[in-house]
N, C-alpha and C positions, 0 to 999 in steps of 0.2 A: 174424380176419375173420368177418363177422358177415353170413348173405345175407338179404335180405330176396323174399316172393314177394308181388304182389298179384294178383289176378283182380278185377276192376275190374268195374261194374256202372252203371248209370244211379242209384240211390237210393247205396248201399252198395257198398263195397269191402272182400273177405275179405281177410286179410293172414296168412301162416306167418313166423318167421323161424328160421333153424336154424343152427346155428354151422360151423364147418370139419369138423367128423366127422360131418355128417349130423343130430345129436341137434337136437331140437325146443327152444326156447328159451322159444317163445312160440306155443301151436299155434293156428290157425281160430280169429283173433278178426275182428271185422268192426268198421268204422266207418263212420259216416253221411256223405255226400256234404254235407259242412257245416263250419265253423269249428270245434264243437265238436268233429266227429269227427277232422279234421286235425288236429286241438288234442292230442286224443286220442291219434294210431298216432306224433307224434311226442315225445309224454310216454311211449309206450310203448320208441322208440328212445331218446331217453336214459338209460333205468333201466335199461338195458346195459351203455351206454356215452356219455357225452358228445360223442367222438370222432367226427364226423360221416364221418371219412376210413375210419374201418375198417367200415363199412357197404356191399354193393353191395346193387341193388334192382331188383329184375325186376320187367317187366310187360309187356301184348302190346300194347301202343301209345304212341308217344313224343307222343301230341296228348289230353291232360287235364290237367284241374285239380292233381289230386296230381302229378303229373308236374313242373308248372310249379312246385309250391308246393315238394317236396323239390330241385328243382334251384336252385331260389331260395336254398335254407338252405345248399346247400355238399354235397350227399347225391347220390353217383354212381349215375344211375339206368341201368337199361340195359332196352331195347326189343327185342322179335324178332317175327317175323313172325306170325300165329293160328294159320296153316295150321302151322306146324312143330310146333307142341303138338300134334296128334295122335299123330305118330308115338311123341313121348318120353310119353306117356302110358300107350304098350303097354309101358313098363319096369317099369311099377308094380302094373297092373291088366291081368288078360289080356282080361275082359271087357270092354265098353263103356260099361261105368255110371259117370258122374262128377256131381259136383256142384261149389258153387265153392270149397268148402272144400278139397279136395282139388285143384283148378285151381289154386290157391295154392300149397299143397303141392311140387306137382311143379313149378311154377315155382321157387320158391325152391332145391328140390333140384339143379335142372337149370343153376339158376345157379354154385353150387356146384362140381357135376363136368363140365358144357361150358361155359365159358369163349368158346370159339373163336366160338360159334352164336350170342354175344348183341354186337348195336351198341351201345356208349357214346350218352346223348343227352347231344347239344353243340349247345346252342341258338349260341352263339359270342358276337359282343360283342353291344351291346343295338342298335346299328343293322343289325345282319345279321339280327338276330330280329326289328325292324323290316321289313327290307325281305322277308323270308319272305312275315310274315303278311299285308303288304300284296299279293305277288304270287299268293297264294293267294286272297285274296280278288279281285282282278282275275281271275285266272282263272274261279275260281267265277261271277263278275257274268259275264263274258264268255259262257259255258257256258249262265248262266239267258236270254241274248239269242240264243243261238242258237237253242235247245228255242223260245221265244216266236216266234221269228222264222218256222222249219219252220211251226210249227201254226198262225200265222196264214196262211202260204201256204199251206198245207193247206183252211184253214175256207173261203178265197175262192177255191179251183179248186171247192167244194162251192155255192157260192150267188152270187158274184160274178167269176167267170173274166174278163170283159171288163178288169178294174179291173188283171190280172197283165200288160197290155200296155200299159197308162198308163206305168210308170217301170222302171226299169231294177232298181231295187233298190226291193218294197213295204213293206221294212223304213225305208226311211229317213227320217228327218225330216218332208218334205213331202209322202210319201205319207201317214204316220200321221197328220197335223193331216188332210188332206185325207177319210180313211176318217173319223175321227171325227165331221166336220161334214157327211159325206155317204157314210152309213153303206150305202146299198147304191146300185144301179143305178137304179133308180126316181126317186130322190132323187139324183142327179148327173145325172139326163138333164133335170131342166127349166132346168138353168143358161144362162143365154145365152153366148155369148162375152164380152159387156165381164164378165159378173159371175165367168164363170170365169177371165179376165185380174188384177179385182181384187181376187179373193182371193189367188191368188198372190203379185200384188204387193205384200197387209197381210203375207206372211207370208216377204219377201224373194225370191219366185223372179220373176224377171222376164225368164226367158227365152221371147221369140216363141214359138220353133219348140217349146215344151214344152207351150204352151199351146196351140196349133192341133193340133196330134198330141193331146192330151187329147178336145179339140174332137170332131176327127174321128172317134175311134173313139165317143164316147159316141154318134154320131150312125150308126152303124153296125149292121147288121142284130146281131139275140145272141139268145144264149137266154133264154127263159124260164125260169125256175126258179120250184118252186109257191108258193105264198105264205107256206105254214107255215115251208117252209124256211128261208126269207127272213127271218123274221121270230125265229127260232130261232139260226139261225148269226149274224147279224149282231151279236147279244150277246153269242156266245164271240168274235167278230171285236173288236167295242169294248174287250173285257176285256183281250187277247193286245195292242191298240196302246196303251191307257193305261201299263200295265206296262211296254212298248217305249221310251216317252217317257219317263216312272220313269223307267226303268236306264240311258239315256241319259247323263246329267249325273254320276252316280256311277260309271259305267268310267270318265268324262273325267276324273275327281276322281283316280281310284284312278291312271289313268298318271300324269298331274301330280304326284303322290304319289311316285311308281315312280322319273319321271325327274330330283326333287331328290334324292332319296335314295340313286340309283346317281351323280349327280355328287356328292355329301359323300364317296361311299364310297372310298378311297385304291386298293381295287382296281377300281371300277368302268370306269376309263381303257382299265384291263387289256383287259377282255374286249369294249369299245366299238371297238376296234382290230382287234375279227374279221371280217374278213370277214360279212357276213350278219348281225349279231349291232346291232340297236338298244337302246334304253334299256327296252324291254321285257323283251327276250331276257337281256340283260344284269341284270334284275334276279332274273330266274328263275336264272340263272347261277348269280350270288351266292348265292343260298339253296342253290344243291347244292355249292355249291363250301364257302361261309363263308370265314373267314378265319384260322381254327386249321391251319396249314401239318403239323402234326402228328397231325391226323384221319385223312387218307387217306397209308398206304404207295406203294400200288400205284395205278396208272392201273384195273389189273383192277378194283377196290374199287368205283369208278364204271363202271366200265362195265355190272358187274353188278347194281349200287343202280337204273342206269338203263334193265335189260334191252337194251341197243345187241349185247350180245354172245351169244351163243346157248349151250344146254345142249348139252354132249356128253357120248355115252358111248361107252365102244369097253370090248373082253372081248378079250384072246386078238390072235391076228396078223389073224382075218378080219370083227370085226364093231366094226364103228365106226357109230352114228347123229348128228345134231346134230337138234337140235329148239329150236324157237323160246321164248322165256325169258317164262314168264309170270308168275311169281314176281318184282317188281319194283316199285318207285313209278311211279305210273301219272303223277304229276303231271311226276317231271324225264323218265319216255321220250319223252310230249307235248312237252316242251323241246327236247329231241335232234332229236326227227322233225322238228320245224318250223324248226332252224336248218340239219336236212341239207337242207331243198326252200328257203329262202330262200339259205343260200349259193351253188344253182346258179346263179345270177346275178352275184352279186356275183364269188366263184373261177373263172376257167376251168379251173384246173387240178381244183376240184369237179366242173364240167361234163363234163371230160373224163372222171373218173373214172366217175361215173352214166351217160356212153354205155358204158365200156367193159362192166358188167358190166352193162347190159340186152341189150346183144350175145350176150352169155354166157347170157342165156335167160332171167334172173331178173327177179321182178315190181320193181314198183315200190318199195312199200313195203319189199322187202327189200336193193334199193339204198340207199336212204334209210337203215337201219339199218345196214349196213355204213358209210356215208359216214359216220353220227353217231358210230361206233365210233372212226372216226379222227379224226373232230372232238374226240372227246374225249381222246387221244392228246396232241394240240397243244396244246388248252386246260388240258392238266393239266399239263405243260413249260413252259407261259407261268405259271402259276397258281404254282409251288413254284420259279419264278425270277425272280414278280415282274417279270417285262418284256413288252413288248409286241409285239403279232402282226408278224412284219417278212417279207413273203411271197418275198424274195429270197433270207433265209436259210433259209426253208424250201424252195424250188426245191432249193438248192444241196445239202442235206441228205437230201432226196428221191435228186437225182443221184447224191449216194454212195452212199447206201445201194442204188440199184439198181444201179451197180455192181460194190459189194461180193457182191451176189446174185449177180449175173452171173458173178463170179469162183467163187462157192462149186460153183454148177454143175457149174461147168469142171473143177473140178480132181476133181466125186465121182464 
């Protein structure tokens, strides 16, 4: 077996590879972020060996090019976190000096003798790595409309406040056409009624009562704000709604996207059967889940990947701490969180849950974190049985098991 280490860079990537005893095979060469270079670190692995299987291959991130290009060829790559490279770096070097040649190094090595510390990447079939990248980027679009959305409410409490009582949401559609063609207050106060009726109506809103509430406040005592201001903000204001209208059509594109893809998918049924759980949720789902039944042992596996569960430490009979898990994919905890606050609805038996322990004292969000804990529980039972959420069998399942507690009790 033959480990390979990379430290990965924006131009070039350093590469060590070292065999089962440690010895150095191939030390600190680098190849260029390019055909030729990939051409290259994989003319370098065959002149080893042809055998793609006796190859593993470290590196601190499972999202590049080399990544996708030795996974492509058949070459078991394996990811671990940045932050745990510091610690396994004090094995080698007491002082603090490293370079990336030596970041390869100890990768490679660390692959070698911890085993345990590094994830397999398994991208899984090619529509599950579809429906990933597509819910990542949804996310992302999503993510860029919120920031936009904040700072144009932001720019128009700074120069046009009157305009934050016009509509309910000044993100939405017919706010944004409207700020564009009547970029400040000045400029929406000479409108008449018929002419603020007919714009409306070129641009499908045609309801009365939105248009005389318009009306009325335009007509309405306001502030002043100086001129420069005016003149200044309403061009970071124009910039923040063009970009809004942008992104608009391409999240709509990306669910569309999302929700043929989780119906092709043979387990997307699965998890559209959860309580709380739509064609959105259910696509994120899919990318933590996949569809290799053999990736995750342990429910723990995910609960930890998705920080739902917390860090403990206890010494001895008297010191036990837990502390919150920050060490995690920030994109599936955002999953977790948003299907524990959407299932309160949907579950009452969720509901009941998130009263019982904000009784118990605990915030919000740490409700939610516990509920996701157990969401992920179920979902990983439905997930490695292939069947779907049946919420009478989990009642009933529930009732044993408190129970059985209630017995264990009794009898210690």
């Amino acid at each position: 077996m033959y480990f390979v280490g990379i430290d990965w860079a924006d131009q070039k990537h350093d590469v060590t590879i070292v065999d089962e005893s440690g010895a150095c095979l191939a030390k600190n060469f680098s190849v260029k972020k390019s055909v030729q270079g990939f051409t290259q670190l994989l003319d370098k692995l065959r002149s080893i060996t042809e055998d793609s299987q006796t190859f593993k291959i470290g590196i601190e991130t499972p999202n590049n090019l080399v990544v996708d290009y030795l996974v492509d060829l058949g070459y078991a790559v394996f990811a671990m976190f940045p932050g745990s490279m510091k610690s396994f770096r004090k094995r080698y070097r007491s002082s603090s000096a490293r370079d990336d040649k030596f970041d390869s190094y100890v990768i490679a090595d660390v692959l070698r003798t911890d085993k345990a510390c590094w994830r397999l990447v398994d991208f899984g079939s090619e529509r599950i790595r579809q429906i990933r990248l597509y819910a990542w980027h949804h996310h992302h679009l999503v993510e860029d409309h919120v920031a936009l959305a904040n700072a144009l409410r932001a720019t128009l409490k700074e120069y046009y406040p009157a305009f934050l009582e016009f509509f309910a949401d000044v993100a939405c559609a017919n706010a944004l056409v409207f700020l564009c063609a009547y970029p400040d207050f000045d400029a929406a106060v000479q409108l008449s009624h018929e002419q603020l009726a007919a714009f409306f109506k070129e641009h499908h809103l045609r309801n009365g009562k939105i248009v005389q509430h318009i009306y009325a406040r335009l007509h309405q005592p306001h502030l002043r704000v100086p001129p420069a201001v005016v003149e200044v903000k309403k061009i970071k204001m124009v910039s923040c709604a063009k970009r809004l209208l942008s992104l608009a059509p391409d999240i709509e594109y990306a669910a569309q996207r999302l929700t043929a893809l989780v119906d092709q998918h043979p387990d997307g049924q699965i998890f559209l059967s959860y309580p709380g759980v739509a064609h959105g949720t259910a696509a994120r789902l899919l990318a933590l889940f996949g569809d290799n039944r053999a990736r995750y042992q342990e429910v723990s596996d995910l609960q930890s990947l998705t920080g739902t569960c917390p860090v403990t430490q206890s010494s001895g009979k008297n010191f036990r701490a837990i502390y919150f898990r920050r060490a995690c994919n920030k994109f599936h905890r955002d999953t977790m969180q948003n299907l524990a606050f959407s299932s309160l609805k949907e579950a009452p038996w969720a509901m009941a849950y998130y009263q019982k322990h904000k009784a118990m004292g605990k915030k919000h969000s740490h409700v939610l974190r516990c509920l996701a804990n157990l969401h992920l529980r179920i979902l990983f039972t439905m997930w490695k049985n292939r069947s779907r959420y049946d919420e009478n069998l989990f009642l009933a399942q529930r009732a044993r098991n408190q129970i059985a507690n209630q017995k264990t009790q009794f009898l210690t």
